[in-house]
N, C-alpha and C positions, 0 to 999 in steps of 0.2 A: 450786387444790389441792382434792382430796375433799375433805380432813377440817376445810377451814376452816370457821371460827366466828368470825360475828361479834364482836369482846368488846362491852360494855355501853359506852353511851355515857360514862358517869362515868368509864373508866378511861383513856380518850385527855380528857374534857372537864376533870375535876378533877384540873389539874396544881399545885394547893397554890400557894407563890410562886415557880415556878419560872418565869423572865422569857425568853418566846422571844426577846427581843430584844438587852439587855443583860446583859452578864456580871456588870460592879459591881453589880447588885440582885439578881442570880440565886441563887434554892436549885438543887438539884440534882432532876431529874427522881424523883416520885414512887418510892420502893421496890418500890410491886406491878411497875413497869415493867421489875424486873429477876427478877421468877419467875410471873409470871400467863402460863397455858400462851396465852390469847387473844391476850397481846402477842405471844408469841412466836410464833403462828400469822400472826399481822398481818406482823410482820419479814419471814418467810419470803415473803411476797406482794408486800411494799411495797418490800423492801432489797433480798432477798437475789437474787433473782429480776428484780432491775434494775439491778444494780452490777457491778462489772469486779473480779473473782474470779481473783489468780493461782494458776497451774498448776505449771509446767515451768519450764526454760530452752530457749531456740532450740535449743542445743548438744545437746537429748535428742530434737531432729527434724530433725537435720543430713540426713537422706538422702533423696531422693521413697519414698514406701510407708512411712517411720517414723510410727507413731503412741504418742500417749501417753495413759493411762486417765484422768482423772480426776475429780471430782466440784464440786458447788457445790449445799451442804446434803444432798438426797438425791437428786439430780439428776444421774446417768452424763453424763458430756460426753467424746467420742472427740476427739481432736485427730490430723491427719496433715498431713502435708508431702505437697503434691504436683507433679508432674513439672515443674508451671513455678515452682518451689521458693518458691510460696508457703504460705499457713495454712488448712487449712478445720478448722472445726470446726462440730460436730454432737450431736445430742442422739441417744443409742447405740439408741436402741428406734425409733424416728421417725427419724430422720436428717433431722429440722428444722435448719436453721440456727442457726449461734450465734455472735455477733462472737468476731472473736478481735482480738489484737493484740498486736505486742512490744514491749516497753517496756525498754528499756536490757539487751537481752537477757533479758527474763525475759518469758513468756507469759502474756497475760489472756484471758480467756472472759469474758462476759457475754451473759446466757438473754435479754437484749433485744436483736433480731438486728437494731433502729437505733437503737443506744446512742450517745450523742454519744463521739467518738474520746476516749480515756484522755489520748494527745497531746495535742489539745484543751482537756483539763481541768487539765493537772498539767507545762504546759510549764517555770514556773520550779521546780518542781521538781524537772525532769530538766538544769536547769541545775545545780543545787545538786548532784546525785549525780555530774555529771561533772567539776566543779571540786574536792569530794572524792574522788573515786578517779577518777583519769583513765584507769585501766587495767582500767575496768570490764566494755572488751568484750571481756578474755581471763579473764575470771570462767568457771570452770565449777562444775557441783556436785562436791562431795566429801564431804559427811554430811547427816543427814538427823535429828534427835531428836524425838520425841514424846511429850508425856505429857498422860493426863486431870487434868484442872482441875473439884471441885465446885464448880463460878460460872457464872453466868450471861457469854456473850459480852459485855456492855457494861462486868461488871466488869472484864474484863483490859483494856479499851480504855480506859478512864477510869483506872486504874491506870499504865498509861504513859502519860499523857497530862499525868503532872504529875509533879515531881523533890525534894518539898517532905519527903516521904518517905525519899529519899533517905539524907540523913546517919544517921539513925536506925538502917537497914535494912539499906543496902546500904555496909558501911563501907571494904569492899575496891577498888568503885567511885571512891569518892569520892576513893581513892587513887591509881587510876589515869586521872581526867579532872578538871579543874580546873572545878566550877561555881560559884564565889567570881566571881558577878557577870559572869562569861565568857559565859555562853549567847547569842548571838545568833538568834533565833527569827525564822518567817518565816511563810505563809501565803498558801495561793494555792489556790481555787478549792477541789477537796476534798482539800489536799492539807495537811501541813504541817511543815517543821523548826526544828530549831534545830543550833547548831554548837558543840561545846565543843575544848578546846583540850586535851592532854594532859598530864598530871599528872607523876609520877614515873617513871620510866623500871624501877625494883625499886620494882615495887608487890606487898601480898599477890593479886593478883586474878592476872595473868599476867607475867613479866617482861618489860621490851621491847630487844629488841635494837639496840642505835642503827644499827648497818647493812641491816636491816631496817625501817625505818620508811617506808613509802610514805603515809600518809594520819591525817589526825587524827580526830576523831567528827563526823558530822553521825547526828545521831536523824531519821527519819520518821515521816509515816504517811499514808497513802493509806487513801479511806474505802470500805468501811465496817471491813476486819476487817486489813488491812497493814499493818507497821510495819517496814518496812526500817532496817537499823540495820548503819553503818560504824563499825567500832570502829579504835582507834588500833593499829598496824602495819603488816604488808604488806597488799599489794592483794587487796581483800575484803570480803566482806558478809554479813551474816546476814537471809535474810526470816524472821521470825515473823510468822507468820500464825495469827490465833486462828479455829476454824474449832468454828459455834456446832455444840450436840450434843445440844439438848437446853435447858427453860428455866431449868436449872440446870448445865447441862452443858455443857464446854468441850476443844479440843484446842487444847492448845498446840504447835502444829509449829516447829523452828525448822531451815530449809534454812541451810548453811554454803557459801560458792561463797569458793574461791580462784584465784590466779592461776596457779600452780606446784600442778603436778601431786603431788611432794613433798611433806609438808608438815612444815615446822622443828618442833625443839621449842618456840619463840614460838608458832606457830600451833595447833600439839597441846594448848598450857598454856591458850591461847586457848578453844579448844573445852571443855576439861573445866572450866573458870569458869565456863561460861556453863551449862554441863551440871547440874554440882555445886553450884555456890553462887547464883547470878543468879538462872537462872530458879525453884529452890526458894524464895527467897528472897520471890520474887514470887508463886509458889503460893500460899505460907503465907496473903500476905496477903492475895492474892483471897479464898481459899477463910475467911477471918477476916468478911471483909467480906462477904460474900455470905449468913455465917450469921445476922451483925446487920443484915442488913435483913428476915429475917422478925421482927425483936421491934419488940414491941406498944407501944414508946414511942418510936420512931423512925418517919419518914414521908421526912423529907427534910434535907437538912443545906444549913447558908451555903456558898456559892462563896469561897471566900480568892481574890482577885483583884488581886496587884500588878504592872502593866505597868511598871514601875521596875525591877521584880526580876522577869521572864521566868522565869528557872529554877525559882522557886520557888511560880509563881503558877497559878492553877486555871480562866486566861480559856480552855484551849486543850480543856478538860474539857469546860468551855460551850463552844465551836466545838463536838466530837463533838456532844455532847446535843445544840445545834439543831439536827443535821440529822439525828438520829434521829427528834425530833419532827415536823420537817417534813417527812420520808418517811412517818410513820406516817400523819401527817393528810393524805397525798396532796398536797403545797405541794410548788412545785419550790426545790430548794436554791440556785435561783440568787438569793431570794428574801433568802437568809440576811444580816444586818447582822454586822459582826465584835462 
């Protein structure tokens, strides 16, 4: 990149007690790390610029000659379908090379054109999304919402990344998934879930139709900025994807794919939760959290780390951070200890 700058050795060397190894001793990576424009120059070099960045759906390059626009940071990336109905993809100024790849019907790009396969990296968890929604390859898109977020990209990712929060915040939630000890959590390569089981069928959050119910919750995330997430219903998903903006600066996109073209009032009640009350909900507190780490008597906080209680615990916070750390400091993430 032009405008890269080195940052100062202290700001990748002086990581406080924050333990690349172990999550039970772990603080949490340093605060300048979530608004120092150098870190975030670094990201853009070290992440963003090496990692498998979704796009599309296959469905929006059904044809040879369809292409689709989109980006990765500020980086134009062309996608087309061509006549031997496969994927290329390209960098729009240069028409360099760009892996692509589809993943459970959903499109990745990655600016390193020998990235090791997405497949590769995140095979049990393309187990885990088809034993949750089996009816995953008749997913199409059907909406699309977006909103800015003042945070920096690692708070929304550390934000999801833990449920401890939860009862507090999101109380409609809590109503409609059961995480009373439920969660079964998983972990594979840069990937990771857990499974919760469904709550109340008349919940404040969406009601659910019993004839209607094809799938329970499994949560995601695929690294560095993906958080696919099947919520309880019909056959469906939502990718949120945080896409950084800035070193304080965040889009929260959240792409809706259902199976039926229609969509019920289950589904409708669906979308405007997540619209209206969820993802605000989560706003609020990024953008809380991202104002207290500029103050002057905050550096870094304890890890709450209980593998007894998954749902509630902060080891999968530490998963993200180490392999932010280990991409920043150029160490491969295969590197990483759980």
């Amino acid at each position: 990149m032009n405008d890269y700058v080195k940052p100062p050795a202290d700001l990748l060397t002086d990581i406080g007690k924050f333990d690349p190894q172990v999550a039970e001793t772990s603080w949490t990576l340093p605060s300048s790390w979530y608004h120092a424009p150098q870190i975030y120059r670094l990201e853009q070099q070290r992440i963003f610029s090496r990692t498998w960045c979704y796009q599309c759906h296959q469905s929006e390059l059904a044809d040879p000659g369809d292409e689709y626009y989109g980006r990765v940071e500020n980086h134009p990336v062309t996608l087309r379908r061509l006549p031997t109905q496969g994927l290329q993809a390209f960098h729009s100024l240069s028409a360099a090379p760009v892996a692509v790849e589809v993943f459970a019907g959903f499109v990745f790009v990655n600016l390193d054109a020998d990235a090791i396969s997405l497949l590769q990296q995140c095979g049990k968890f393309l187990d885990d999304v088809y034993r949750c929604c089996p009816r995953i390859d008749e997913l199409r898109p059907r909406r699309r919402i977006e909103r800015e977020v003042g945070a920096n990209w690692k708070t929304l990712i550390d934000n999801n990344h833990e449920c401890y929060h939860c009862a507090a915040n999101h109380k409609s939630l809590m109503k409609l998934v059961d995480y009373r000890n439920q969660a079964l959590w998983s972990d594979d390569g840069i990937t990771f879930s857990h499974e919760v089981k469904r709550s109340q069928l008349d919940n404040p959050a969406y009601a659910l139709d019993p004839a209607r119910i094809e799938q329970d919750s499994l949560f995601g995330y695929i690294w560095p900025t993906l958080i696919p997430l099947w919520f309880p219903g019909s056959a469906s998903a939502v990718l949120f994807q945080v896409i950084p903006n800035g070193p304080e600066s965040s889009i929260a996109r959240h792409d809706f794919y259902f199976a039926e073209a229609a969509l019920s009032p289950q589904e409708l009640g669906f979308i405007d939760y997540i619209d209206r009350e969820l993802v605000p909900e989560d706003v609020a507190l990024c953008e809380a959290v991202q104002r207290g780490l500029h103050s002057r008597g905050y550096r870094q906080g304890k890890l709450v780390v209980d593998r007894a209680h998954p749902e509630y615990s902060e080891h999968h916070v530490h998963f993200f951070q180490q392999m932010v750390y280990r991409a920043l400091l150029d160490q491969s993430p295969a590197t990483l200890s759980r």
